[in-house]
MIBALUM-916986 format. One record per atom (N, C-alpha, C): residue in three letters; atom name; x, y, z. Coordinates in pm, 1 decimal. Layout:
BEGIN
> rest|atom|x|y|z
> ala|CA|X|Y|Z
...
This chain:
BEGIN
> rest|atom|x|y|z
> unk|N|-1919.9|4175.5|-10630.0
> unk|CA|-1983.9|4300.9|-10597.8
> unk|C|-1888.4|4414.9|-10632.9
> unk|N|-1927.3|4459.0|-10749.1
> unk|CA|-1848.4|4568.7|-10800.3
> unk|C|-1776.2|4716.9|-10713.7
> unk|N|-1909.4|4762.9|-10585.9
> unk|CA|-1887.7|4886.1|-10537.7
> unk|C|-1803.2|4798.6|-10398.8
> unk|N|-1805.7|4664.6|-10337.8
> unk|CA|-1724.3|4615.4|-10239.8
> unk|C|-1573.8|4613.2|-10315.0
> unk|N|-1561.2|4627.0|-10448.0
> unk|CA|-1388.5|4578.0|-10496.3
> unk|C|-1355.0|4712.2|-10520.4
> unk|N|-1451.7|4793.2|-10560.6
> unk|CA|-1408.2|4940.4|-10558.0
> unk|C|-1372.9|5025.8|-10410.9
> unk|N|-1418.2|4969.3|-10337.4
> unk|CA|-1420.0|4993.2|-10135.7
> unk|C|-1305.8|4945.3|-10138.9
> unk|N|-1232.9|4844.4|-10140.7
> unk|CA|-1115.3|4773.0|-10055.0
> unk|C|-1017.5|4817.6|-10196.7
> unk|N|-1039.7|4865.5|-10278.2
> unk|CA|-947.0|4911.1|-10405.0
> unk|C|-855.8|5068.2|-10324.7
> unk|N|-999.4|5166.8|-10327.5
> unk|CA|-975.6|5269.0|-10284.1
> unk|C|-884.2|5283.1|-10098.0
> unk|N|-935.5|5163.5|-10021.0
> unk|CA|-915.4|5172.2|-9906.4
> unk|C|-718.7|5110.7|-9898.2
> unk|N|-720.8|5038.8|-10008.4
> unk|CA|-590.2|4970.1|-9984.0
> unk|C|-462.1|5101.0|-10047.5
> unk|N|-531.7|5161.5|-10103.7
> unk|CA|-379.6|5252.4|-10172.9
> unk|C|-391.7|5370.7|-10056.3
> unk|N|-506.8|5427.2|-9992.5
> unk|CA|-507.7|5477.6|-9904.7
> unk|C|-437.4|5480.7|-9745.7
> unk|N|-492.0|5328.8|-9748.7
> unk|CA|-399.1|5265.2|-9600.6
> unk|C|-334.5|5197.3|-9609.7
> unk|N|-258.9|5136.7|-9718.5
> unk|CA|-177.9|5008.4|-9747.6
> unk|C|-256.0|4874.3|-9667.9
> unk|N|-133.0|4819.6|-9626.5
> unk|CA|-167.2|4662.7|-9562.5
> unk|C|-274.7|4681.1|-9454.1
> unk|N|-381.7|4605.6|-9405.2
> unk|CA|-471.6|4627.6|-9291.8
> unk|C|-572.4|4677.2|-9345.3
> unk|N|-603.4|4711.8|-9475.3
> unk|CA|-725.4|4819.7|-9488.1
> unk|C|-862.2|4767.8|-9499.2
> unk|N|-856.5|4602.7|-9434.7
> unk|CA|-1008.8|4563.6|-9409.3
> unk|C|-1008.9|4596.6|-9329.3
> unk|N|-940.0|4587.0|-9201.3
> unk|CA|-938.4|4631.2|-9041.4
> unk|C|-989.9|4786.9|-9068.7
> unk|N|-875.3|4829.9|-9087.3
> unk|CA|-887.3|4967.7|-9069.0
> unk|C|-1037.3|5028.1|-9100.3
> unk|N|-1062.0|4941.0|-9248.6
> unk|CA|-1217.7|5070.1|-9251.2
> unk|C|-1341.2|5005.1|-9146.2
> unk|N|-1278.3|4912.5|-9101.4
> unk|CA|-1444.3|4857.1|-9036.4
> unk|C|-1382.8|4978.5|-8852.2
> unk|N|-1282.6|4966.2|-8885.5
> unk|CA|-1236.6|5070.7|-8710.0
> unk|C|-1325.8|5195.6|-8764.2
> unk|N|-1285.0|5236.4|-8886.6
> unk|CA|-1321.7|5387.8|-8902.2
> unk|C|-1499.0|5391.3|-8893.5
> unk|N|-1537.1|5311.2|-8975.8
> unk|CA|-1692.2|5300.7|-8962.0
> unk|C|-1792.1|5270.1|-8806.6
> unk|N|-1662.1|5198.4|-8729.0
> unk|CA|-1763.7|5166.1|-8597.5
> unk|C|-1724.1|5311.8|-8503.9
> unk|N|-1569.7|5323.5|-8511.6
> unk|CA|-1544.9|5472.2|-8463.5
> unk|C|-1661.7|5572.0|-8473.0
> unk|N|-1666.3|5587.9|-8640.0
> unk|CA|-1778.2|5700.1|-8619.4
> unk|C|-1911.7|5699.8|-8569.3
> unk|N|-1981.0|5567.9|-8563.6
> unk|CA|-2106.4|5515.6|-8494.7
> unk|C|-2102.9|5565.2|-8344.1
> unk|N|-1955.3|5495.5|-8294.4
> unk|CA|-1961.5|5517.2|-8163.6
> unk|C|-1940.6|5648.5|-8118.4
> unk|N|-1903.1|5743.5|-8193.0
> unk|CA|-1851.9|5884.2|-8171.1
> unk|C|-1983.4|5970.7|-8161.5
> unk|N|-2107.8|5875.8|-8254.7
> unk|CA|-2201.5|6009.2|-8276.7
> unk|C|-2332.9|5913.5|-8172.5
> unk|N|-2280.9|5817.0|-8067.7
> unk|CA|-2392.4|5785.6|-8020.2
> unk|C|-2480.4|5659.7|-8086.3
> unk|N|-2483.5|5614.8|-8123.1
> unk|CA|-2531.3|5517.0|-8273.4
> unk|C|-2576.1|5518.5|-8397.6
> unk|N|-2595.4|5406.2|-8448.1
> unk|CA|-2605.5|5478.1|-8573.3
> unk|C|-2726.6|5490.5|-8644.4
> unk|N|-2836.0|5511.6|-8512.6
> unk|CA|-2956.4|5618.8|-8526.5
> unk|C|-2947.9|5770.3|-8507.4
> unk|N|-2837.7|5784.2|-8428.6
> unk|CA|-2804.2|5919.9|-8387.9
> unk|C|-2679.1|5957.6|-8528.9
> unk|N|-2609.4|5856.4|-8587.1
> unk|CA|-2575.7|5942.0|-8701.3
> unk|C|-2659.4|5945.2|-8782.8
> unk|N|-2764.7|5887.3|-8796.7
> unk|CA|-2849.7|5894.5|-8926.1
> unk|C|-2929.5|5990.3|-8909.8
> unk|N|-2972.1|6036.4|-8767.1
> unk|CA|-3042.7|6179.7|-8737.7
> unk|C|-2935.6|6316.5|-8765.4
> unk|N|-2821.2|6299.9|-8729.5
> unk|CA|-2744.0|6411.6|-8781.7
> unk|C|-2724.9|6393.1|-8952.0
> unk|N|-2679.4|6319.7|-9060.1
> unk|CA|-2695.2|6288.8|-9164.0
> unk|C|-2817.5|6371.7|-9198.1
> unk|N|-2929.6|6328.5|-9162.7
> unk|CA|-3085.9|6386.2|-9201.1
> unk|C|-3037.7|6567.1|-9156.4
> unk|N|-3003.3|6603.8|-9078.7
> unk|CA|-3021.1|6726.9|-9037.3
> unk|C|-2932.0|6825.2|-9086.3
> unk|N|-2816.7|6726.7|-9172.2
> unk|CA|-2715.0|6790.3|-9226.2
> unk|C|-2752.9|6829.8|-9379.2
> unk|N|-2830.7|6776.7|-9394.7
> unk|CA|-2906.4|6796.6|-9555.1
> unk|C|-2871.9|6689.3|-9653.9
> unk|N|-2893.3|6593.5|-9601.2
> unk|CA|-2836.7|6403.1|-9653.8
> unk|C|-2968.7|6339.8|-9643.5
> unk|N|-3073.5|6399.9|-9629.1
> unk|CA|-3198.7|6332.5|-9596.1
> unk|C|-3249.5|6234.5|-9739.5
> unk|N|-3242.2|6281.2|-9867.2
> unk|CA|-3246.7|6199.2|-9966.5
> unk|C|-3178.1|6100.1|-9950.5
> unk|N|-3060.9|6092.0|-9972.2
> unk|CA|-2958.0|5998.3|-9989.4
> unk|C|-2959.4|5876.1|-9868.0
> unk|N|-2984.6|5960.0|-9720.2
> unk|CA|-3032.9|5852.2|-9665.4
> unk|C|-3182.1|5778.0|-9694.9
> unk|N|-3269.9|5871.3|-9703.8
> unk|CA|-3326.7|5788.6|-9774.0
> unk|C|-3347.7|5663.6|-9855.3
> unk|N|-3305.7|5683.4|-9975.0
> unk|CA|-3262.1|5590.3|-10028.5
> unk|C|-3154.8|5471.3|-9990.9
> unk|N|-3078.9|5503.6|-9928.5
> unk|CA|-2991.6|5407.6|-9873.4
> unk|C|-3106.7|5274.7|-9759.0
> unk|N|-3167.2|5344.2|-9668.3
> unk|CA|-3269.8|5269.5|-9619.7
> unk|C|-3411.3|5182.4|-9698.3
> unk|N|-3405.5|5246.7|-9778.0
> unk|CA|-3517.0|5240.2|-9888.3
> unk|C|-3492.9|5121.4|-9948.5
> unk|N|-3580.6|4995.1|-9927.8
> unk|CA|-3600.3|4857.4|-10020.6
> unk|C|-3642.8|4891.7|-10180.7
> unk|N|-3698.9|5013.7|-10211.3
> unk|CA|-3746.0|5011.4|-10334.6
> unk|C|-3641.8|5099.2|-10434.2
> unk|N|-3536.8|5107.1|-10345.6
> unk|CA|-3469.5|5252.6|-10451.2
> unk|C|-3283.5|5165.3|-10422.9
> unk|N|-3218.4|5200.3|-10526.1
> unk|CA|-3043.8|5209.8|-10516.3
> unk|C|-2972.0|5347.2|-10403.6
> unk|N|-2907.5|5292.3|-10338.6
> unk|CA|-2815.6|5378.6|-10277.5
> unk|C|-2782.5|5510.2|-10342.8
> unk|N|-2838.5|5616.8|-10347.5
> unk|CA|-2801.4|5745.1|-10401.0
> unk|C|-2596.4|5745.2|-10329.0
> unk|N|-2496.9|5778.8|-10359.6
> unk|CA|-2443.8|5811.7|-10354.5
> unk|C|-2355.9|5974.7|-10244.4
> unk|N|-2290.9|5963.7|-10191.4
> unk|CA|-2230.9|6068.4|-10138.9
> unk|C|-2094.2|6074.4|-10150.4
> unk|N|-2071.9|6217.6|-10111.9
> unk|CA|-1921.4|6231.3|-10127.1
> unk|C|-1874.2|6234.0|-9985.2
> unk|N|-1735.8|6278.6|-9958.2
> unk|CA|-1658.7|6295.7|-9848.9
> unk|C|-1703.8|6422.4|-9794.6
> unk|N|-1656.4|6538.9|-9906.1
> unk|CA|-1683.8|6604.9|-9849.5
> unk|C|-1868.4|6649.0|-9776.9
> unk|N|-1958.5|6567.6|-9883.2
> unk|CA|-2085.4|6604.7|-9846.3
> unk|C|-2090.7|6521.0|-9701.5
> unk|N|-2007.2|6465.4|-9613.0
> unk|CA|-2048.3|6428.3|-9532.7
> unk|C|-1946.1|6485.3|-9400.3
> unk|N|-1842.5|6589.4|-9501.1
> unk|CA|-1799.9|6704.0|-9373.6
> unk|C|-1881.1|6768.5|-9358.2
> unk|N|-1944.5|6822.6|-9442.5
> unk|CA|-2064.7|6950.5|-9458.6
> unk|C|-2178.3|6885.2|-9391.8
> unk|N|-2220.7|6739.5|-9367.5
> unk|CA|-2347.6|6725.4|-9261.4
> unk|C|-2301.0|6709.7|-9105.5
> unk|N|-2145.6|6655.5|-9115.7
> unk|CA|-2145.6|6595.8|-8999.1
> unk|C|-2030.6|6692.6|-8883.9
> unk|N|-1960.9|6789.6|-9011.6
> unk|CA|-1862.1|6862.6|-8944.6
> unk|C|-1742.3|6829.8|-8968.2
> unk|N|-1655.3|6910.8|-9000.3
> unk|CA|-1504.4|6894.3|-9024.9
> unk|C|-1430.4|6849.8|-8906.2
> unk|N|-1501.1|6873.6|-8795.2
> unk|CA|-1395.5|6855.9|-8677.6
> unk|C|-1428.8|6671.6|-8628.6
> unk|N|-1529.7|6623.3|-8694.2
> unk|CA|-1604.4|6504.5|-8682.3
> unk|C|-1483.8|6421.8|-8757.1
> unk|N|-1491.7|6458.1|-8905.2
> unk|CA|-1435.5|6376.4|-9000.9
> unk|C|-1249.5|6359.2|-8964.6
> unk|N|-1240.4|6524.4|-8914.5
> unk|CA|-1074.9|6527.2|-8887.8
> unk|C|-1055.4|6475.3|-8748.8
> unk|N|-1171.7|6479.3|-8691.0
> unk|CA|-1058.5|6389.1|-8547.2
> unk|C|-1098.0|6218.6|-8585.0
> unk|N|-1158.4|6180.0|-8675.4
> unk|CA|-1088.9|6011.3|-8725.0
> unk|C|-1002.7|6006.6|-8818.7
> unk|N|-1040.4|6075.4|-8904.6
> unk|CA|-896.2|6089.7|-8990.9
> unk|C|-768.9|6101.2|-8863.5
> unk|N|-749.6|6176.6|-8778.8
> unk|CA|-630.7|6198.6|-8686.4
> unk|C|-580.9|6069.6|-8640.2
> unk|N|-703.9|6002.6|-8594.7
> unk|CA|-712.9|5884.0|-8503.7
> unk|C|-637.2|5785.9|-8572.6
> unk|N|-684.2|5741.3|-8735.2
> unk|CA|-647.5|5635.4|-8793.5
> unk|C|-524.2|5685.2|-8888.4
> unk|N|-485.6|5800.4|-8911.9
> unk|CA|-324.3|5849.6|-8956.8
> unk|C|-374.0|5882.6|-9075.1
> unk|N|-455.2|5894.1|-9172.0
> unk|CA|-489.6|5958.6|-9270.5
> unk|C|-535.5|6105.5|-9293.7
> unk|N|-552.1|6144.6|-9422.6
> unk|CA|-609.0|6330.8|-9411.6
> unk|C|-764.1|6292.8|-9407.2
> unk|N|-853.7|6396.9|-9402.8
> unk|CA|-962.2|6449.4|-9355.0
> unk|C|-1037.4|6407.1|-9535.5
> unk|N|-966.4|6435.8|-9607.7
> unk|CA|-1047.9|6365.3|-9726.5
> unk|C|-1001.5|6253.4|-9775.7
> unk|N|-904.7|6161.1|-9737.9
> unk|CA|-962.3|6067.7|-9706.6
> unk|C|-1036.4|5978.6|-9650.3
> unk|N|-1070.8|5997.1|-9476.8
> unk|CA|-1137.3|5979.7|-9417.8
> unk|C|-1271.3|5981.6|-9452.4
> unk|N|-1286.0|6103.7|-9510.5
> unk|CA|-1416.9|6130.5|-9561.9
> unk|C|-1496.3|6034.4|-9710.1
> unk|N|-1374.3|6049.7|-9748.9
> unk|CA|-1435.4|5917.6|-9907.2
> unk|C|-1445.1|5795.2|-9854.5
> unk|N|-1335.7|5771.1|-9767.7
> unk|CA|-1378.4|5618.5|-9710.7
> unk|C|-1529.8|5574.1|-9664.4
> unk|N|-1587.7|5665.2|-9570.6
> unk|CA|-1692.8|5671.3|-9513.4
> unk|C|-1782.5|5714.6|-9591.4
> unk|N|-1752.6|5766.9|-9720.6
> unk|CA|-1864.8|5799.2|-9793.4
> unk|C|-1907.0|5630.3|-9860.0
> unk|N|-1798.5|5565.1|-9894.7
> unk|CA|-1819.3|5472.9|-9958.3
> unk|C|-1873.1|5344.3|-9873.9
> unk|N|-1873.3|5330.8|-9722.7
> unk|CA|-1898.4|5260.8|-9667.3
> unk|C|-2041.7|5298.9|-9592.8
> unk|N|-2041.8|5398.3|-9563.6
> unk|CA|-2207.1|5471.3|-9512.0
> unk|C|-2352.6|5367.5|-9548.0
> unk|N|-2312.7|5392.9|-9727.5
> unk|CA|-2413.8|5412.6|-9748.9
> unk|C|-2434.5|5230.8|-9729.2
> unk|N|-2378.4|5126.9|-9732.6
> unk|CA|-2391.9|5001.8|-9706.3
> unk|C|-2429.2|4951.8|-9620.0
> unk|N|-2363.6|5060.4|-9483.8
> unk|CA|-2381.5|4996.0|-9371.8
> unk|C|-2500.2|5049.9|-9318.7
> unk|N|-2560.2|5152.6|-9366.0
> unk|CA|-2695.0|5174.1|-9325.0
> unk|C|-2815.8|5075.9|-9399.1
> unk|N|-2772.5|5051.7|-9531.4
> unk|CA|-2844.8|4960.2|-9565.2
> unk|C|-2906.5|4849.5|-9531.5
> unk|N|-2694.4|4769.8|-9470.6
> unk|CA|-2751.0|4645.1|-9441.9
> unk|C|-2832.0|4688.9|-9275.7
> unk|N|-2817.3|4801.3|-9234.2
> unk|CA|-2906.8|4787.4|-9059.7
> unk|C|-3045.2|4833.4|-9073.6
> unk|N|-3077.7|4831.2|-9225.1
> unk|CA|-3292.1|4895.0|-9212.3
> unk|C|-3309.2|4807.4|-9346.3
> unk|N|-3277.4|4671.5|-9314.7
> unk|CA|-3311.7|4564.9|-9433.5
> unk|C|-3498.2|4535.9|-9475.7
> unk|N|-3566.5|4576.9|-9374.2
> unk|CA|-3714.7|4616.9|-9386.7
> unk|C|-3733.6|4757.6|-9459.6
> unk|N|-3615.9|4813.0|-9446.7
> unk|CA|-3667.3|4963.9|-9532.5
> unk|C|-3762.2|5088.9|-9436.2
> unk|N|-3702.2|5030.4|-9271.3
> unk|CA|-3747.9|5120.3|-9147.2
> unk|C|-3632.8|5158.1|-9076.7
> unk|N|-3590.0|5298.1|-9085.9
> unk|CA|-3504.0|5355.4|-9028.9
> unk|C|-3494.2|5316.8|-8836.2
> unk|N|-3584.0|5293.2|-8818.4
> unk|CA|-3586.3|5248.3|-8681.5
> unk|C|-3510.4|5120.7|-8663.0
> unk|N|-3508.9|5057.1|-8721.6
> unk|CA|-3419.3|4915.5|-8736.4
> unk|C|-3258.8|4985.6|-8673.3
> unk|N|-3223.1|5077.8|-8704.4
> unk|CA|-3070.2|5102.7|-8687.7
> unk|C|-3040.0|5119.3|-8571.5
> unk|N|-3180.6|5178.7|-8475.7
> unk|CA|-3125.7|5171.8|-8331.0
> unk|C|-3083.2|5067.2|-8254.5
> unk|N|-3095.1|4951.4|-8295.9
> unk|CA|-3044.8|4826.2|-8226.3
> unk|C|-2964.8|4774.9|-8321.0
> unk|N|-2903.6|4826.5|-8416.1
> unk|CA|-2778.2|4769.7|-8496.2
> unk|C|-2656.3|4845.8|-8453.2
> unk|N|-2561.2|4711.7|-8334.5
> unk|CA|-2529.3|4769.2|-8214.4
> unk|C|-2340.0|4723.7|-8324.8
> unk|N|-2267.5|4793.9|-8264.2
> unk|CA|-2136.6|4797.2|-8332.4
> unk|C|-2059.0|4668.1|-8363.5
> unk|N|-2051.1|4549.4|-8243.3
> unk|CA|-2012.6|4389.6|-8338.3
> unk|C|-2101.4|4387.0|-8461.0
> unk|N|-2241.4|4426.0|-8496.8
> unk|CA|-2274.6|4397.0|-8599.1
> unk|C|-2258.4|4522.2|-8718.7
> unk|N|-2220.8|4585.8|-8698.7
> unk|CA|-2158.6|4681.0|-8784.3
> unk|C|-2000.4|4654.5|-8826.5
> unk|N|-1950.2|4577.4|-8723.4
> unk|CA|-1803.4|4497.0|-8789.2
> unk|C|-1811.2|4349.8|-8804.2
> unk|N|-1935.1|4305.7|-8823.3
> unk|CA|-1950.1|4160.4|-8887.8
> unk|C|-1969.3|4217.8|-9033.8
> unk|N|-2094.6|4303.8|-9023.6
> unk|CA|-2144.9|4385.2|-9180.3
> unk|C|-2035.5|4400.5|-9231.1
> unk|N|-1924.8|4482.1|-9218.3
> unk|CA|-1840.2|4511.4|-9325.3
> unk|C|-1738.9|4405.3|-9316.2
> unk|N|-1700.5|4337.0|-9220.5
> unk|CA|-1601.8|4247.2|-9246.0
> unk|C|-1622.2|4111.8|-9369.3
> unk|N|-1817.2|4080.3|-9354.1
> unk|CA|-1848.9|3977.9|-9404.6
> unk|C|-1808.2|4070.0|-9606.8
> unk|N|-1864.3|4191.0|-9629.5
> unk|CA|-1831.0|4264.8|-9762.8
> unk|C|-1724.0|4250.3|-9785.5
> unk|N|-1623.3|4295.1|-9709.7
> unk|CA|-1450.1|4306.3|-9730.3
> unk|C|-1405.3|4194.5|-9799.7
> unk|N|-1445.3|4082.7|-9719.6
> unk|CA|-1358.6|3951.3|-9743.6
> unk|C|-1424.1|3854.2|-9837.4
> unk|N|-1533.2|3936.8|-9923.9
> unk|CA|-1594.8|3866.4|-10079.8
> unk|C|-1515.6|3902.8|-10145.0
């Protein structure tokens, strides 16, 4: 899986040693920070990410893509910089990390292609999801 070797590529020069751990901390961090990850996908939508999530949920379409920063600009700088703080990195990194992992992990939690699916995709399974990607 080309965009999983490009994830743990980008994540390892970023965080050195640990950087399967680390991004599955940063990804459940932010779940748990915004309430779940129906409640980030409602801020996402409200931040002006509504396509992209879209598609990310979407059985009939490819993951549209985001950036770091497009996901300071939905979710807030003070969002992205207090995990960046948390896990010892800057604020754009934090932010590319999670750009690159977002869009997967919403995927794998609305595998019907119903955003409602994500409200019970509870955080062990958000660090099975990326742990099971990491370690292909």
């Amino acid at each position: 899986m080309a965009l999983m070797d490009t994830l743990l590529n980008v994540a390892s020069q970023a965080m050195g040693n640990g950087a399967q751990g680390s991004m599955a901390e940063i990804a459940r961090d932010l779940v748990q920070q915004q309430g779940g990850l129906g409640n980030l996908m409602g801020k996402l939508q409200q931040g002006g990410l509504g396509d992209a999530l879209g598609s990310w949920v979407s059985t009939e379409q490819s993951n549209m893509p985001v950036s770091g920063s497009d996901l300071q600009n939905a979710l807030g700088s003070d969002v992205i910089g207090s995990i960046a703080q948390k896990f010892g990195v800057d604020s754009n990194q934090a932010g590319d990390l999670l750009a690159q992992v977002l869009p997967n992990l919403v995927d794998s939690a609305t595998p019907n292609g119903n955003a409602q699916e994500a409200d019970g995709f509870g955080l062990d399974d958000i660090a099975g999801m990326l742990m099971k990607h990491l370690t292909k």
